[in-house]
gemmi code that builds the backbone of each chain (N, CA, C; Angstrom):
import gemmi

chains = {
    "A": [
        ("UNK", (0.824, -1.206, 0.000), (0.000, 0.000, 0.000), (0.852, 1.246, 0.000)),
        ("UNK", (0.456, 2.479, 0.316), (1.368, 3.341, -0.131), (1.360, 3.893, 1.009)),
        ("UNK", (2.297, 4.607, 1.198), (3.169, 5.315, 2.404), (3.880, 6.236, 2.325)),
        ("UNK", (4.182, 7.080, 3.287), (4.961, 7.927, 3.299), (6.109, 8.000, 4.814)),
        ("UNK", (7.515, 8.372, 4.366), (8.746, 8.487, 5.569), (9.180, 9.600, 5.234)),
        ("UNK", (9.242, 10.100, 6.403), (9.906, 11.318, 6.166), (10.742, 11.386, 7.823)),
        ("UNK", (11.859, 12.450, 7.759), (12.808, 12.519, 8.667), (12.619, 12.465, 10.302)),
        ("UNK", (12.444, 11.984, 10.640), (12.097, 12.164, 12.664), (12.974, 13.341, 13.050)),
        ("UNK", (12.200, 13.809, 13.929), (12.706, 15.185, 14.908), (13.160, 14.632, 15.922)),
        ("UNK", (12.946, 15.197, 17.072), (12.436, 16.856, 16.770), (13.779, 17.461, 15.950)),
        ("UNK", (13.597, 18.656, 15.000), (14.724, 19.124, 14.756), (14.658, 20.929, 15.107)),
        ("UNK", (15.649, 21.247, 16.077), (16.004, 22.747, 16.315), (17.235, 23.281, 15.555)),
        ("UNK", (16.740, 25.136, 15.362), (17.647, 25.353, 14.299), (17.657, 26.729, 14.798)),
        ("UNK", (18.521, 27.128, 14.415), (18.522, 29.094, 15.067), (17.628, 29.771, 13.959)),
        ("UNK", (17.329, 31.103, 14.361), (16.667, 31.822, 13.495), (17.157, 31.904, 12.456)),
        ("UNK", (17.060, 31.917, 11.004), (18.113, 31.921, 9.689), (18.507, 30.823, 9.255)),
        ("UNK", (18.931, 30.147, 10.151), (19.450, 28.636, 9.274), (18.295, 28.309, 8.126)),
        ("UNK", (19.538, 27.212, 7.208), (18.614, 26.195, 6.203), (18.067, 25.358, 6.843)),
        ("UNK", (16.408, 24.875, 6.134), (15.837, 24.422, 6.575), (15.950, 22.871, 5.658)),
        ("UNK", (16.256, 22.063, 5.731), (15.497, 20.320, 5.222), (14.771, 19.633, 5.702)),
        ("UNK", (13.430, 18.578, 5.384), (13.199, 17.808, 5.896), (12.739, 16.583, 4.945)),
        ("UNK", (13.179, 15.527, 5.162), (13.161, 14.720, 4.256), (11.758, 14.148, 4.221)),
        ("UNK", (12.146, 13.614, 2.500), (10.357, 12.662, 2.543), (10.094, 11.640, 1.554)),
        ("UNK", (10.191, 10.797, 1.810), (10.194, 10.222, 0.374), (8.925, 8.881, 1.013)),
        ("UNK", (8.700, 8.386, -0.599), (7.078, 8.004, -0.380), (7.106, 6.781, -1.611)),
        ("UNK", (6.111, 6.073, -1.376), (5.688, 4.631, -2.106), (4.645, 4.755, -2.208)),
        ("UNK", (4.291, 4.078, -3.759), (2.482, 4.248, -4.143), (2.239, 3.526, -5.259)),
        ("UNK", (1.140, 3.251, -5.300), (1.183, 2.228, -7.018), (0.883, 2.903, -7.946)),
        ("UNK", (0.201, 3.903, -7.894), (-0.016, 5.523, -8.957), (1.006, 6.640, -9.168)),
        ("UNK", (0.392, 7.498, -9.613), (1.135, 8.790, -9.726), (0.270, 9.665, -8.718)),
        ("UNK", (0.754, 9.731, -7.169), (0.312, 10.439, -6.558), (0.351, 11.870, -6.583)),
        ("UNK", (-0.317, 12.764, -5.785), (0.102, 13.944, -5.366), (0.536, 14.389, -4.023)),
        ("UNK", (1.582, 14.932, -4.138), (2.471, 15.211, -2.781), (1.700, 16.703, -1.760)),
        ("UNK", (2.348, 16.531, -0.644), (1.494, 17.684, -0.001), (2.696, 17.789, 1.442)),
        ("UNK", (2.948, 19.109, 1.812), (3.258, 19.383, 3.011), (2.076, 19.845, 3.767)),
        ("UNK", (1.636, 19.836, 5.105), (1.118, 20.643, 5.909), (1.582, 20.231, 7.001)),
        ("UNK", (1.187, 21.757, 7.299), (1.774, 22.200, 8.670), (0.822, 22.353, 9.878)),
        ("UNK", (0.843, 22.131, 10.654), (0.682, 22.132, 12.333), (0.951, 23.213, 13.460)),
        ("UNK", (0.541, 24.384, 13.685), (1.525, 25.177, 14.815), (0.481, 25.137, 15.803)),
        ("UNK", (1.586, 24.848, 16.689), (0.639, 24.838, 18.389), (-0.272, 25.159, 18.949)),
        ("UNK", (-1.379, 24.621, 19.102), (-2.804, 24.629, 19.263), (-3.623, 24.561, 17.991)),
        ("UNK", (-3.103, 24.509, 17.022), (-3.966, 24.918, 15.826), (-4.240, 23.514, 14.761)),
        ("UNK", (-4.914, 23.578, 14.097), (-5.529, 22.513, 12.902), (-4.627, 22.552, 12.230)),
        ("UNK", (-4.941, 21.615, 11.096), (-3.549, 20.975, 9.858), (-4.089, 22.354, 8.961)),
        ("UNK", (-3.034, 22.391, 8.271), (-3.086, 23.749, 7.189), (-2.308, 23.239, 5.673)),
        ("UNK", (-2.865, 23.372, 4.597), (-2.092, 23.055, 3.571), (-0.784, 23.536, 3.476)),
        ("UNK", (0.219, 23.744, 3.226), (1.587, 24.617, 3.388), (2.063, 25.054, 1.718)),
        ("UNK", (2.056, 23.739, 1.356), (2.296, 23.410, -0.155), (1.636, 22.135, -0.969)),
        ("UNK", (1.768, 22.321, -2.003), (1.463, 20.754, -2.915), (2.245, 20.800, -4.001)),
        ("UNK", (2.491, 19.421, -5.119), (2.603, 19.427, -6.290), (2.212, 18.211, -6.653)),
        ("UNK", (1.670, 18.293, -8.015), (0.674, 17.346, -8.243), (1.224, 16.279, -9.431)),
        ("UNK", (2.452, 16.630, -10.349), (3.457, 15.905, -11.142), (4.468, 16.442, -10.963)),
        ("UNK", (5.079, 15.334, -11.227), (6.824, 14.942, -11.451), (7.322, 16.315, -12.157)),
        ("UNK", (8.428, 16.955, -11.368), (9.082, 17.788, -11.606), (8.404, 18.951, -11.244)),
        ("UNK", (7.172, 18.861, -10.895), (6.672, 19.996, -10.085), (7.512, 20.952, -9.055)),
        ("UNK", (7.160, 21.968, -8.824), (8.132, 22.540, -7.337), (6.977, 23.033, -6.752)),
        ("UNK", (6.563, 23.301, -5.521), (5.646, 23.695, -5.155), (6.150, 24.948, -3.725)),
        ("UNK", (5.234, 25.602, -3.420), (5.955, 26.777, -3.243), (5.118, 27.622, -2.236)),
        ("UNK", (5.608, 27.989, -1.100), (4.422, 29.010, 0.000), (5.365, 29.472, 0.891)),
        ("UNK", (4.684, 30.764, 1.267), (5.513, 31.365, 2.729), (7.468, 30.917, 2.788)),
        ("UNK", (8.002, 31.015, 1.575), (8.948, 30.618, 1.138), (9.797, 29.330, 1.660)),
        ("UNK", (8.996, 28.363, 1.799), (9.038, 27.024, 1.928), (9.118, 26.620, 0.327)),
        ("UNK", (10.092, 25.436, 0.004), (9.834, 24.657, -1.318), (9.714, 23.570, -1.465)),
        ("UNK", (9.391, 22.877, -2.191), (9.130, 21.327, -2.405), (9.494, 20.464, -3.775)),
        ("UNK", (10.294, 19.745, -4.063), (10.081, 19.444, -5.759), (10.088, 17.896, -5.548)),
        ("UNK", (8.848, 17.874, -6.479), (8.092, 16.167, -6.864), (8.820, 15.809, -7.771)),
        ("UNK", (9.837, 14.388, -6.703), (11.045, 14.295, -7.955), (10.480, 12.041, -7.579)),
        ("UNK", (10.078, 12.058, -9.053), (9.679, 10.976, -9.359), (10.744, 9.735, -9.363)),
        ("UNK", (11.944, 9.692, -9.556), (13.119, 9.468, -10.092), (13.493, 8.856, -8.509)),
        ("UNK", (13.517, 9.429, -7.873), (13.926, 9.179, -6.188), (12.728, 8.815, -4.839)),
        ("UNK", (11.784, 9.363, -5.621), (10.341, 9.154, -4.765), (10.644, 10.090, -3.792)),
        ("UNK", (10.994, 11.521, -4.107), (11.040, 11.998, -2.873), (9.991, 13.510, -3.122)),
        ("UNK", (10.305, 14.284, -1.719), (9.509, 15.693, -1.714), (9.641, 16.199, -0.452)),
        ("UNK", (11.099, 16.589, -0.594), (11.914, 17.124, 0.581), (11.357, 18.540, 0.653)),
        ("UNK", (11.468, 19.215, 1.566), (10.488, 20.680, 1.999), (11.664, 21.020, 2.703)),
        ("UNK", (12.020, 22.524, 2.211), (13.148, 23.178, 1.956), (12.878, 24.264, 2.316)),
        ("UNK", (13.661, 25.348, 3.215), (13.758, 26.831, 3.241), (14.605, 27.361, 3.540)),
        ("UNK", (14.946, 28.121, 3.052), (16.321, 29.011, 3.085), (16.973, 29.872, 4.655)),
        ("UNK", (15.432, 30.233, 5.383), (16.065, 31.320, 6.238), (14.905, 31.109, 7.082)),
        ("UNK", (14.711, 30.436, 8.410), (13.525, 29.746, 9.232), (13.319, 31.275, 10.161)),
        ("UNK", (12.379, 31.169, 10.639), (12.237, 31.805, 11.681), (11.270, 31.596, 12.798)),
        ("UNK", (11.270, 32.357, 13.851), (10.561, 31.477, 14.973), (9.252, 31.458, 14.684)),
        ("UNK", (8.400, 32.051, 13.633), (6.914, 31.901, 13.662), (7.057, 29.978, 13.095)),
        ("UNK", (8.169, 30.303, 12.115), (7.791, 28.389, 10.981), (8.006, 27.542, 12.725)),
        ("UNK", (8.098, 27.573, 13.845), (8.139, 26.233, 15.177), (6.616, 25.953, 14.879)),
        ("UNK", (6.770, 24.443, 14.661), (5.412, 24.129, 14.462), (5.717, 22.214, 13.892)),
        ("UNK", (5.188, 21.613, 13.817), (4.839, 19.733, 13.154), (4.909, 20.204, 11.635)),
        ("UNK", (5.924, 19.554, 10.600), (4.999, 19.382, 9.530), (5.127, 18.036, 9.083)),
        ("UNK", (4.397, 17.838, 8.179), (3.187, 16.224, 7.576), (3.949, 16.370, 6.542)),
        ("UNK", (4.049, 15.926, 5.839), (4.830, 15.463, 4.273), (2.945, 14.395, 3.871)),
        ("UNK", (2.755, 14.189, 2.968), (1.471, 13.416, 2.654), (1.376, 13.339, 1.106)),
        ("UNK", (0.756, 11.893, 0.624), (0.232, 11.906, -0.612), (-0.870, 11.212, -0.828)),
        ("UNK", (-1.925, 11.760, -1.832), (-3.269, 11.299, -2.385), (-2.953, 10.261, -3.294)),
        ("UNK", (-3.522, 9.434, -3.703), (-2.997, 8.783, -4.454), (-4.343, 8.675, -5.609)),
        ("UNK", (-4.450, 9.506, -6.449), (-6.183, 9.582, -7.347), (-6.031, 8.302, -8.142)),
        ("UNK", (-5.423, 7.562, -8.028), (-5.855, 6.083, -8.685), (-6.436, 4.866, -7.978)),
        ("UNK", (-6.722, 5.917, -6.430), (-7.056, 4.554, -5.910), (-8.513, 4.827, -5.892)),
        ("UNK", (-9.455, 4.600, -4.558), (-10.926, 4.846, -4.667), (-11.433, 6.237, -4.515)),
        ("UNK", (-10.602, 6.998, -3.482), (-10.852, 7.963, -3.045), (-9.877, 8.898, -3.261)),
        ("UNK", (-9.913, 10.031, -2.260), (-8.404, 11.048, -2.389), (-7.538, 10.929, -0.928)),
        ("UNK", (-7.894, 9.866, -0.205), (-7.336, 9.966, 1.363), (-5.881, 10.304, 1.226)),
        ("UNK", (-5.576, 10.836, 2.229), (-3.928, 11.464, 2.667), (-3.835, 10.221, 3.576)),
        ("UNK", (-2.660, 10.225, 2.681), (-1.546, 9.142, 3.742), (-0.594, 10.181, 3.853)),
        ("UNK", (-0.369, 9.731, 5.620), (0.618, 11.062, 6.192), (2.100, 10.236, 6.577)),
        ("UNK", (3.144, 10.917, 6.603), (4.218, 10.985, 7.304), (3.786, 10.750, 8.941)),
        ("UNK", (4.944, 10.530, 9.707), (4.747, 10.371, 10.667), (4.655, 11.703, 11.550)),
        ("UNK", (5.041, 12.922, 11.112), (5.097, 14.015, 11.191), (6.809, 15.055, 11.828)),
        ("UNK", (7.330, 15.910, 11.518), (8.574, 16.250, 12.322), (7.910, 17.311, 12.560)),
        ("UNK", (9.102, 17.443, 14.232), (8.765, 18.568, 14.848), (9.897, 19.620, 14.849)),
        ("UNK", (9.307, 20.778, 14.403), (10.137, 22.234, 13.836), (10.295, 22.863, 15.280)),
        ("UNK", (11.514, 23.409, 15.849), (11.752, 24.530, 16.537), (12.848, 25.525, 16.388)),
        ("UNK", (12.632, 26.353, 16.174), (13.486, 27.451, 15.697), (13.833, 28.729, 16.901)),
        ("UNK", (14.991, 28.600, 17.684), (15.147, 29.658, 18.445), (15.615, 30.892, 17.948)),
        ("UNK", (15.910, 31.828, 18.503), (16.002, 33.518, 18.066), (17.410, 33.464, 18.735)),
    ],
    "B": [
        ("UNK", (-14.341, 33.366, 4.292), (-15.669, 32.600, 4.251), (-15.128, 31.337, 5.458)),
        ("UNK", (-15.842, 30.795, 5.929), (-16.193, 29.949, 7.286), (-15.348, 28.606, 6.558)),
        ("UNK", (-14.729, 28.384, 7.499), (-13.813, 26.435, 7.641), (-14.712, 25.939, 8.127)),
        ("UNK", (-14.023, 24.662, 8.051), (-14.650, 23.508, 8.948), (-14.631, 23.753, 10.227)),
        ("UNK", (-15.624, 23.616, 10.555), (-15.706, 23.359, 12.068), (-16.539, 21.714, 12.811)),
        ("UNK", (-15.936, 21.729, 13.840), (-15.916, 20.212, 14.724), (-16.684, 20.789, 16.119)),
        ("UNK", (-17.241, 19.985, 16.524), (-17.745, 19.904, 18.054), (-17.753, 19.065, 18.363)),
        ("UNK", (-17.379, 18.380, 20.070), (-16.933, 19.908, 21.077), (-15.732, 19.771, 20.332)),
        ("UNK", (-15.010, 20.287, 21.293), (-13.323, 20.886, 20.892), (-12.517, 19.586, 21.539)),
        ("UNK", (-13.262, 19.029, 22.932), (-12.777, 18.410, 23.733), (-13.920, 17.540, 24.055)),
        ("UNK", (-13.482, 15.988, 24.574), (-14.416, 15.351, 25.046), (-13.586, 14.388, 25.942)),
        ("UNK", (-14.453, 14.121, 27.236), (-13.823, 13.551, 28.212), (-14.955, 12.427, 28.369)),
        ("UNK", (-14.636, 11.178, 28.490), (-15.835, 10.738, 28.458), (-15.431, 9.224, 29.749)),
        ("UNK", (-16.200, 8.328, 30.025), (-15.696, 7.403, 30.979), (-15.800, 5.805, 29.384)),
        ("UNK", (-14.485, 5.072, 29.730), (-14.976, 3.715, 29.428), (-16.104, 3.285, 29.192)),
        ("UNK", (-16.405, 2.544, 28.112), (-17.937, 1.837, 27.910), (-18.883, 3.030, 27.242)),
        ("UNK", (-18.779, 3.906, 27.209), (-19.985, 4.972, 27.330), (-19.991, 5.442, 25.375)),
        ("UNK", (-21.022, 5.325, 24.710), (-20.626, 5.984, 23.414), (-20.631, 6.843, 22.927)),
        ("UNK", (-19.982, 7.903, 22.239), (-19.461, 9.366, 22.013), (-19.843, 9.682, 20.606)),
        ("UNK", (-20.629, 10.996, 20.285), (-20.753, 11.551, 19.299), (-19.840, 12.472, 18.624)),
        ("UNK", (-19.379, 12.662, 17.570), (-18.635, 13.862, 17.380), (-19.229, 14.399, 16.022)),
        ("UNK", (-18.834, 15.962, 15.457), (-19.368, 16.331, 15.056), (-18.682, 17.048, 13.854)),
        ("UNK", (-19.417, 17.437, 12.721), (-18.007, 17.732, 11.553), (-19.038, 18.974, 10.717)),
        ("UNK", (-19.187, 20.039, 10.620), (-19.636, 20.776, 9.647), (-18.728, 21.696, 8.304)),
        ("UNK", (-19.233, 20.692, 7.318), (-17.779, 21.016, 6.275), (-18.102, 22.254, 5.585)),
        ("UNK", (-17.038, 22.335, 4.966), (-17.012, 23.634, 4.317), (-17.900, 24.015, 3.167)),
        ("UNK", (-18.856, 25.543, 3.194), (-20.429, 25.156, 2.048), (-19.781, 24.999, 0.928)),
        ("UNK", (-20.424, 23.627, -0.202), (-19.686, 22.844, -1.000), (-19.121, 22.125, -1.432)),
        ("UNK", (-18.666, 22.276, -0.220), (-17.408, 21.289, -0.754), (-18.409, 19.588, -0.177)),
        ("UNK", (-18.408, 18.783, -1.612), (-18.995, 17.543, -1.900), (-18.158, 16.130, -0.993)),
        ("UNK", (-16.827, 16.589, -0.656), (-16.406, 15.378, -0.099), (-15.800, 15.587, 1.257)),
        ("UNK", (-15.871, 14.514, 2.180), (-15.585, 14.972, 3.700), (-15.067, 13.363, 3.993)),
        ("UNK", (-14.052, 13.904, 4.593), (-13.296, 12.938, 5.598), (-12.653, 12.798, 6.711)),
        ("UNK", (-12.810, 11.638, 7.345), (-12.363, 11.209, 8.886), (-11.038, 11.316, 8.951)),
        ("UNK", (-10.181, 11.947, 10.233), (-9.013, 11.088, 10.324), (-8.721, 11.007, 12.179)),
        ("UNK", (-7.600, 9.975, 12.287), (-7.419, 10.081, 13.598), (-6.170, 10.615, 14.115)),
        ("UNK", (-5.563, 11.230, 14.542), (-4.244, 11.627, 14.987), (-4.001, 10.721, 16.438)),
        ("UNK", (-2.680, 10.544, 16.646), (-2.719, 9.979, 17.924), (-0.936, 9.744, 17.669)),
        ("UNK", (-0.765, 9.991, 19.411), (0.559, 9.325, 19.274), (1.374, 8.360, 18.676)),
        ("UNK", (0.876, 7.235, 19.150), (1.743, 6.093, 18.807), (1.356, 5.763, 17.597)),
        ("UNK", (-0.112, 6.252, 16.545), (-0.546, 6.116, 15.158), (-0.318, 6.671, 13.833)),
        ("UNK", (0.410, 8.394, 14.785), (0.405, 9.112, 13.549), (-0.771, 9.464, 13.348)),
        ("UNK", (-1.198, 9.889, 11.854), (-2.406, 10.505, 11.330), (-2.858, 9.420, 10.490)),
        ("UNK", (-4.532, 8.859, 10.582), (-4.192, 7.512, 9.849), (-6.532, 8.231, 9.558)),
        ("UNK", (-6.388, 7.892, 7.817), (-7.564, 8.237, 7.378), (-8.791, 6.764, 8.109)),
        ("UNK", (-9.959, 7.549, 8.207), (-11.040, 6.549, 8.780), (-12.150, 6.470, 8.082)),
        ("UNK", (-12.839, 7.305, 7.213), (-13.641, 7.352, 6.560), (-14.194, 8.277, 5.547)),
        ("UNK", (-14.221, 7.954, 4.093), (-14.661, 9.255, 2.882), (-16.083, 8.959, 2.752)),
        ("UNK", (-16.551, 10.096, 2.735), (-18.043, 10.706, 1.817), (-17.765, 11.458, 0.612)),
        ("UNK", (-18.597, 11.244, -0.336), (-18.187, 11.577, -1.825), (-20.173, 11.710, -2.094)),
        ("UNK", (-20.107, 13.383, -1.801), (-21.537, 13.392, -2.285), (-22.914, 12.146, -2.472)),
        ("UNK", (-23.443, 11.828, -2.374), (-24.682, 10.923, -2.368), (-23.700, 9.280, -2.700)),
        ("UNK", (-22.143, 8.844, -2.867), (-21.883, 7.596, -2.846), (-22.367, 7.120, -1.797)),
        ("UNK", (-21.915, 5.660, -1.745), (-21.883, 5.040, -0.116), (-20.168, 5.494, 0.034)),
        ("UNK", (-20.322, 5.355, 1.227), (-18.960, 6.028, 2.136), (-18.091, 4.951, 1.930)),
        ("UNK", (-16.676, 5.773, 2.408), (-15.784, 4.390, 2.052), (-15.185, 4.556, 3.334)),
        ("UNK", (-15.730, 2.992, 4.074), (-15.032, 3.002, 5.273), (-13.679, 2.403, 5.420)),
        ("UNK", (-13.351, 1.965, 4.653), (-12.096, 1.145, 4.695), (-10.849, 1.179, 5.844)),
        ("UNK", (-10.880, 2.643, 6.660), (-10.403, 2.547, 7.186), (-10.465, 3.077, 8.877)),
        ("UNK", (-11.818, 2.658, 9.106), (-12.441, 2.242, 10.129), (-11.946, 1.229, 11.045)),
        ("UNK", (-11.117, 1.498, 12.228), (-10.441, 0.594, 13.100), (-11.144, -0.769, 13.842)),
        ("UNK", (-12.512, -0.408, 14.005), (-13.261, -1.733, 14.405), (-15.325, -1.443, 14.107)),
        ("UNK", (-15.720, -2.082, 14.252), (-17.246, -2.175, 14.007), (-18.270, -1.444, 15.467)),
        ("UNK", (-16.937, -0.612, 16.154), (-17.609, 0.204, 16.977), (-17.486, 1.510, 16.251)),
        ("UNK", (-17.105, 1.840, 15.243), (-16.890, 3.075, 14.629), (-17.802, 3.073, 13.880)),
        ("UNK", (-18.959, 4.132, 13.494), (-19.866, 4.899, 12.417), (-19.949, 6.029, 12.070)),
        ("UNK", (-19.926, 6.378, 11.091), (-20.316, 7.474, 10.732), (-21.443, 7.694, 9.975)),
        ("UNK", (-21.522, 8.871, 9.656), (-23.186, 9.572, 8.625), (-22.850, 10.833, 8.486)),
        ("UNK", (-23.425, 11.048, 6.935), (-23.445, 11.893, 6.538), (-24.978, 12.870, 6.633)),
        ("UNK", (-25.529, 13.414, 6.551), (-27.005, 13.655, 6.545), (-26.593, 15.050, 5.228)),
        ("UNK", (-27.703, 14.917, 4.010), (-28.188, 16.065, 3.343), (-26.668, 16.715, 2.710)),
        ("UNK", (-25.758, 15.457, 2.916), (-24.695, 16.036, 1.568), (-23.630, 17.049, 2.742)),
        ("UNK", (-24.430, 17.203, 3.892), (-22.806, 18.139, 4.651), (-22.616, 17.771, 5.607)),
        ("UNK", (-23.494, 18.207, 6.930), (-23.207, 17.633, 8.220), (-22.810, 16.320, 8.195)),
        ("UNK", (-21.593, 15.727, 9.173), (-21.311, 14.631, 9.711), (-21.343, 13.993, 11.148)),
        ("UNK", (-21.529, 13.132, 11.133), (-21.403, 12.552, 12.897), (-20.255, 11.628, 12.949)),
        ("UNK", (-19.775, 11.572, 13.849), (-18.820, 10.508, 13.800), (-19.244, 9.485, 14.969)),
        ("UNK", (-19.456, 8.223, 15.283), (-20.207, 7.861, 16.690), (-19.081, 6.913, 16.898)),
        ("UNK", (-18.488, 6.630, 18.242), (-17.778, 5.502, 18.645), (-18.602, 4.629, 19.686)),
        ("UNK", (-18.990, 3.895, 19.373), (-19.702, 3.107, 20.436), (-18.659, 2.261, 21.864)),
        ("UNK", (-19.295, 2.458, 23.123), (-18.524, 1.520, 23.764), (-16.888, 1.967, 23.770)),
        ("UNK", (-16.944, 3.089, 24.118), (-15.492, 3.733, 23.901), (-14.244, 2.714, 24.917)),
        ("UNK", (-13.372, 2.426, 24.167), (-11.869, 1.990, 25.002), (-10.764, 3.146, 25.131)),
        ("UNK", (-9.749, 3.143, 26.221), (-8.812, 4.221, 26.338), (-8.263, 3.936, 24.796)),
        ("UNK", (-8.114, 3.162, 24.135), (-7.510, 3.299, 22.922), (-7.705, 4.409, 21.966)),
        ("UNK", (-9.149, 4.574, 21.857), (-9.701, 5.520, 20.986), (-9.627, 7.558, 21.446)),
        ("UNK", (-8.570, 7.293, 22.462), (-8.205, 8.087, 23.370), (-7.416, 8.984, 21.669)),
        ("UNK", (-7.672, 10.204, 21.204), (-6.776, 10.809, 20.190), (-7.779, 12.233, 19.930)),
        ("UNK", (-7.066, 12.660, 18.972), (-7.664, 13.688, 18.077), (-8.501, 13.308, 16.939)),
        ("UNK", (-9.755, 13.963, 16.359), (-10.625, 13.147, 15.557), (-10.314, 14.620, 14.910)),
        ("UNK", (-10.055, 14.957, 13.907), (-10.016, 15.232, 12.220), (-10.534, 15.590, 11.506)),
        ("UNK", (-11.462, 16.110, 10.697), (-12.351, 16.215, 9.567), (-12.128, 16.910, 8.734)),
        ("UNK", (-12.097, 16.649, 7.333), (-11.802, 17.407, 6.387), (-12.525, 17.432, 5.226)),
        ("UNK", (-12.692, 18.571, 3.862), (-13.272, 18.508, 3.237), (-12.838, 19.180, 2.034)),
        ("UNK", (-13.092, 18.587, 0.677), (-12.985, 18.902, -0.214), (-13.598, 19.533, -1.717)),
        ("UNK", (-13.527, 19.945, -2.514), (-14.219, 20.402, -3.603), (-14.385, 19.260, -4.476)),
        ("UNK", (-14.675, 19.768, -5.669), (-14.840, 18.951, -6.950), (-13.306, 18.781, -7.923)),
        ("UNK", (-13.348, 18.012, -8.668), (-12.245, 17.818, -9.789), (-10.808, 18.233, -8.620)),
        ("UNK", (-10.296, 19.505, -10.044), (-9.395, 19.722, -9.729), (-8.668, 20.529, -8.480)),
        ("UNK", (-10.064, 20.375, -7.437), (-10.095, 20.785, -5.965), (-9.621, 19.550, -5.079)),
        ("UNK", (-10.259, 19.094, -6.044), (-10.223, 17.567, -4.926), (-8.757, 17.406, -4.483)),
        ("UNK", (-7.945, 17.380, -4.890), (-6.428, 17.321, -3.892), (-6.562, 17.879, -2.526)),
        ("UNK", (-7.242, 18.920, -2.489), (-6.464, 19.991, -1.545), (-7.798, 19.776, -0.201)),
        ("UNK", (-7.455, 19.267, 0.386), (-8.167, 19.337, 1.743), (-7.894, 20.244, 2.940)),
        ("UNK", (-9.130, 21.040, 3.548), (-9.495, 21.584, 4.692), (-9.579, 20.787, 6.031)),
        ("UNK", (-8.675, 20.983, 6.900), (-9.028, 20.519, 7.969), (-9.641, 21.579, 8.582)),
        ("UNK", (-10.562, 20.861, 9.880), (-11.196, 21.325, 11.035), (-10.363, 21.374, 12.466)),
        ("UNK", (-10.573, 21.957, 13.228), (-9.479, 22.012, 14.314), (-9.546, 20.917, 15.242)),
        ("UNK", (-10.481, 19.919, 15.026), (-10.530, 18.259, 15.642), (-10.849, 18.180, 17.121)),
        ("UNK", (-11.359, 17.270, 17.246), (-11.973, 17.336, 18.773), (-11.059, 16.341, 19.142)),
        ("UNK", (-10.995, 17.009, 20.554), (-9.947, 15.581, 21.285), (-10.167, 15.378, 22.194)),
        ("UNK", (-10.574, 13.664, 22.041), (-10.978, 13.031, 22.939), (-10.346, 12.263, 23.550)),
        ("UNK", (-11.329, 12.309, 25.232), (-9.745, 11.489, 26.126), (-10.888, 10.289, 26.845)),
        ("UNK", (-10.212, 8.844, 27.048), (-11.339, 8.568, 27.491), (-10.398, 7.871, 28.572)),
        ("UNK", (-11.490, 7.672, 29.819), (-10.985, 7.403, 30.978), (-11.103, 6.397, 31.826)),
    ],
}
model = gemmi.Model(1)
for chain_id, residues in chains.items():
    chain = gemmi.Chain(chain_id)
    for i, (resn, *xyz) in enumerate(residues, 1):
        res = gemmi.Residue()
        res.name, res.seqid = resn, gemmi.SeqId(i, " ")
        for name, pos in zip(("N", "CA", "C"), xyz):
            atom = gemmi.Atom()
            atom.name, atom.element = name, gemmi.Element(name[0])
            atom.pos, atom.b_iso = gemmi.Position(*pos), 0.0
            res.add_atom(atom)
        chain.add_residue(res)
    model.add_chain(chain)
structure = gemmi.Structure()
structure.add_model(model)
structure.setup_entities()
């Protein structure tokens, strides 16, 4: 069935640092990839998506690229700051199966000090 | 314009006893789904509605779990006979048509503790 791994936390980082978090995923289709994010007390939030191979997908200057070749969709940012402390989900739909359910990552946890 | 919203926010309930929860999706949007969050589970889907289909429970943890849809929006979620297991965050989300359909809304999830 299909799945998704992505990197275990928790991971802390100073204000500015690069951000990585890994993700890579298994499926019998051509899924669509998805980050969302989590911040403390609050509901899941879309962050990003991309929906084919070679896609990059792109928000609140977070990036993502749907790289088919490796099965991955690492979520990337250049310069963190303390608002991004928060869980994010790495996830993919998989539209070939019955429905559109998200299969999630196990989730990492973001903290970013000042 | 208005998200999903869930009721309550919180539910405390005793062993044995069965629990309602509650999902009002976003106006439109045709498809709505369960999920459970929980520690040791992760985030793991429980049940799709897809406008007037039958639901796809597939991933419904045992035959104490139901849901319903009523009139295409409102949802219930019912656990009968609650165990500390079912002790987590309950989920709901909802989607558009076609090329909406990827992108799901969550609700801020009720979390239930059972005792």
């Amino acid at each position: 069935g299909d799945s998704v791994t992505q990197m275990e936390g928790p991971v802390t980082l100073s204000e500015e640092a690069f951000l990585t978090i890994n993700c890579t995923y298994t499926a019998t289709g051509y899924p669509s990839l998805f980050w969302y994010v989590q911040y403390p007390g609050e509901g899941l939030q879309l962050l990003l998506k991309a929906t084919k191979a070679d896609d990059k997908g792109s928000n609140k200057g977070f990036e993502a690229t749907y790289r088919k070749e490796t099965t991955s969709f690492h979520l990337e940012k250049g310069s963190v700051q303390v608002s991004d402390s928060a869980v994010y989900f790495c996830a993919l739909s998989d539209p070939g199966g019955s429905n559109y359910k998200l299969t999630f990552g196990k989730g990492t946890l973001l903290t970013v000090n000042p | 314009g208005a998200g999903v919203s869930q009721s309550p926010s919180n539910k405390v309930t005793e062993k044995g006893k069965d629990v309602e929860l509650r999902c009002d999706p976003i106006s439109g949007h045709t498809a709505l789904y369960w999920y459970r969050q929980s520690l040791g589970q992760g985030l793991e889907f429980l049940i799709y509605f897809q406008g007037n289909s039958a639901p796809d429970k597939s991933g419904l943890p045992s035959d104490r779990f139901s849901a319903e849809r009523t009139g295409g929006s409102v949802s219930t979620l019912t656990i009968q006979r609650t165990q500390q297991e079912d002790s987590a965050v309950y989920l709901c989300a909802s989607s558009g048509r076609t090329s909406e359909a990827y992108e799901q809304y969550f609700g801020p999830g009720t979390r239930l503790t059972v005792t």
